[in-house]
C-alpha positions as CSV (number, residue, x, y, z in Angstrom):
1,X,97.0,51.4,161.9
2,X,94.5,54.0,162.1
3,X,95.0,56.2,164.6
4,X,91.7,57.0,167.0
5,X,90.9,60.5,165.8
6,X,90.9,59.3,162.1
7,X,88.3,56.5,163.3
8,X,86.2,59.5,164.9
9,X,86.4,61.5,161.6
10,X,85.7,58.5,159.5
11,X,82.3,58.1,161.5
12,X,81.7,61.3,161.7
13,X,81.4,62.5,158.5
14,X,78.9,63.1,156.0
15,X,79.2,60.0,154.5
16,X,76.3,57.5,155.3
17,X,78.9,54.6,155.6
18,X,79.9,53.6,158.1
19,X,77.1,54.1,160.7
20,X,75.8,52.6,163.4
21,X,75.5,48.9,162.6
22,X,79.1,49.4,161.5
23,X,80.3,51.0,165.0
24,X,78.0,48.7,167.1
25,X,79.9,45.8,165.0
26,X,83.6,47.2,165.3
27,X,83.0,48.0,169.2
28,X,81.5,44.9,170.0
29,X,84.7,43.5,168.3
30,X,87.0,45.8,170.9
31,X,85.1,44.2,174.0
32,X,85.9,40.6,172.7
33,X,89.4,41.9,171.8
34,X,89.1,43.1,175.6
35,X,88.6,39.5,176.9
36,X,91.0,37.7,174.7
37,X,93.4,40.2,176.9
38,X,92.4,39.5,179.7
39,X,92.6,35.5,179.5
40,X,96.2,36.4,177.7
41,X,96.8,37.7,181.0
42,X,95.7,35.9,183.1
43,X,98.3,32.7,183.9
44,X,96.2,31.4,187.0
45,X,92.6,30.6,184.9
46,X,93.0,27.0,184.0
47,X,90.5,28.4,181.0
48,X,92.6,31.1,179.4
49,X,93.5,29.7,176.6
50,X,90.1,28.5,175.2
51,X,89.0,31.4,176.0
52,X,91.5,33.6,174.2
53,X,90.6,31.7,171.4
54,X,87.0,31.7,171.6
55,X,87.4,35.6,172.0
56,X,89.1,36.0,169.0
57,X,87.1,34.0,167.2
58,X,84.3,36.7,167.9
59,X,86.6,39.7,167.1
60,X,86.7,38.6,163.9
61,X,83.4,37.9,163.3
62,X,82.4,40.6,164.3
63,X,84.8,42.9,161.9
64,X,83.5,40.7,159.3
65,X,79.6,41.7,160.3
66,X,80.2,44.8,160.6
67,X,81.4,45.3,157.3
68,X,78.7,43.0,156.0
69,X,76.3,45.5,158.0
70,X,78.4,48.6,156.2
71,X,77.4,46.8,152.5
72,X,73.9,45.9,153.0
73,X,72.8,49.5,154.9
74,X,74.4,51.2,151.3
75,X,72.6,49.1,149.3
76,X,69.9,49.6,151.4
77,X,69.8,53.3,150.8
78,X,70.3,53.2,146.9
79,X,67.4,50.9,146.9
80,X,65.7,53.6,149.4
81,X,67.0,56.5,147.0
82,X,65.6,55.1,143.8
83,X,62.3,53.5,145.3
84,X,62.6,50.8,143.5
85,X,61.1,47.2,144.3
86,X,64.6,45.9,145.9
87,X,63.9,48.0,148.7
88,X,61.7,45.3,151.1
89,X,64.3,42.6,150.0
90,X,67.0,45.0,150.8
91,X,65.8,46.1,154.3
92,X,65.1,42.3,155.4
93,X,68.7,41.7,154.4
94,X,70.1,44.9,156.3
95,X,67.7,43.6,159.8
96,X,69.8,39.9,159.1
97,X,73.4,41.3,160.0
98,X,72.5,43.2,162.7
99,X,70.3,40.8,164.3
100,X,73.7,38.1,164.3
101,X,75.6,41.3,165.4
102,X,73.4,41.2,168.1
103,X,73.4,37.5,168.9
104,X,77.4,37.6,168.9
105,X,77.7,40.7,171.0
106,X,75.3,38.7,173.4
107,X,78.2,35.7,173.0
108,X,80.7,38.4,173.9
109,X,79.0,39.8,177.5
110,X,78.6,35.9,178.2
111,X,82.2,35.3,178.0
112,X,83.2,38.6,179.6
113,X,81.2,37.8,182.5
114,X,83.0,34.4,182.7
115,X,86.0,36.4,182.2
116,X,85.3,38.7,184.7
117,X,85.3,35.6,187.5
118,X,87.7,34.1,186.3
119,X,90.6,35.7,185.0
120,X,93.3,37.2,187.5
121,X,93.5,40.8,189.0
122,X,93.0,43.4,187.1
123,X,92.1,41.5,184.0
124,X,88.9,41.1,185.5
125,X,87.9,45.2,184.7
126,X,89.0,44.7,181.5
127,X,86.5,41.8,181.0
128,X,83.9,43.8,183.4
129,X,84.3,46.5,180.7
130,X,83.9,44.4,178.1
131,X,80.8,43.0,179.2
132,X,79.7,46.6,179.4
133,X,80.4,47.6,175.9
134,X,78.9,43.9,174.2
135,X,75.7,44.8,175.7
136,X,75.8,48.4,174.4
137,X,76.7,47.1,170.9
138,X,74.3,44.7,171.2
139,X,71.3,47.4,172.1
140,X,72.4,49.1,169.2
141,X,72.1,46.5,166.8
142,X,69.0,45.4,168.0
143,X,67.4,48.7,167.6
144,X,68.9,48.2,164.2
145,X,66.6,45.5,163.9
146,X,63.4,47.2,164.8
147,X,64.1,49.7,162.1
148,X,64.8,47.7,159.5
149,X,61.7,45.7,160.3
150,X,59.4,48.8,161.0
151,X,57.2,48.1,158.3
152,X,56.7,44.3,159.4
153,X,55.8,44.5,162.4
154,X,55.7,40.9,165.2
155,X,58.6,39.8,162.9
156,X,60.6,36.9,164.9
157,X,63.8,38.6,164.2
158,X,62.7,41.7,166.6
159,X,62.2,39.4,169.4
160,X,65.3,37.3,168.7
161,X,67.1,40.6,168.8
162,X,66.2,41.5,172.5
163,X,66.6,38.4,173.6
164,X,70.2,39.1,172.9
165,X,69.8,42.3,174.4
166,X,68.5,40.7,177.6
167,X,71.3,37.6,177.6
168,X,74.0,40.3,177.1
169,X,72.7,43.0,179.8
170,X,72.2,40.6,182.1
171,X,75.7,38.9,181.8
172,X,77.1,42.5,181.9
173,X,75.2,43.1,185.0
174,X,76.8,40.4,186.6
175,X,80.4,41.0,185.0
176,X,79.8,44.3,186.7
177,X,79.4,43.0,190.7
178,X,82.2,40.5,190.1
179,X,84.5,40.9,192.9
180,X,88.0,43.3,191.5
């Protein structure tokens, strides 16, 4: 397993990859892991269990997107290095990813916020938290977005993107008032 720090290094580096799609993707991915503890935990919510699954369902495709997202931003770049014609296809493809990253973080704050009424005692901070964090990822990746798209501008994707933003801040919002 890797151990925190080495994460922090790995990001930190001088490498262009991973970046931010890739960290928006991955911590997205801890906030449903977040939820899927906190139905785990949580024997008194007659919808644990579905939502355990449904929690982990999202972890893992949000790992999956966010190496996706780690792929297309490199090949974006060599395309951005060599200025070659790839480069429009390449940036369309590399606003795609995030854009779902968006979307499933957004499916992440929704179920944390269910998770946050729901689940018993102290589970419910952990889902509050998690609700937190899916919004913030999903910010991220819809700024993401925007970049990628920079050059085309009333693209539908860009509005799609913060409409994510909007579903996921508000369900965090109200994850965050649930009663502790």
């Amino acid at each position: 397993m890797t151990e925190p720090r080495e994460l922090a290094e790995l990001i930190s580096s001088t490498e262009a990859v991973p970046a931010s799609g890739w960290v928006a993707g991955v911590s997205a991915s801890f906030a449903a892991a977040l939820v899927a503890k906190a139905a785990a935990r949580s024997e008194g919510w007659g919808g644990a269990a579905g939502a355990r699954a449904q929690a982990a369902n999202l972890r893992d495709r949000l790992l999956t997107l966010a190496a996706k997202d780690a792929s297309a931003y490199d090949t974006a770049l060599g395309h951005l290095e060599r200025r070659d014609e790839g480069l429009a296809g390449a940036l369309a493809a590399a606003a795609d990813i995030p854009l779902e990253l968006a979307e499933t973080a957004a499916d992440v704050a929704l179920l944390a916020a269910e998770a946050a009424e729901c689940a018993d005692g102290a589970s419910r901070a952990d889902a509050s938290a998690a609700a937190a964090l899916a919004a913030g990822a999903a910010r991220a990746a819809a700024k993401l977005v925007s970049v990628n798209l920079s050059t085309t501008p009333g693209d539908e994707r860009i509005a799609a993107a913060e409409r994510a933003v909007d579903t996921a801040e508000g369900a965090a919002r109200m994850a965050l008032r649930a009663d502790i």
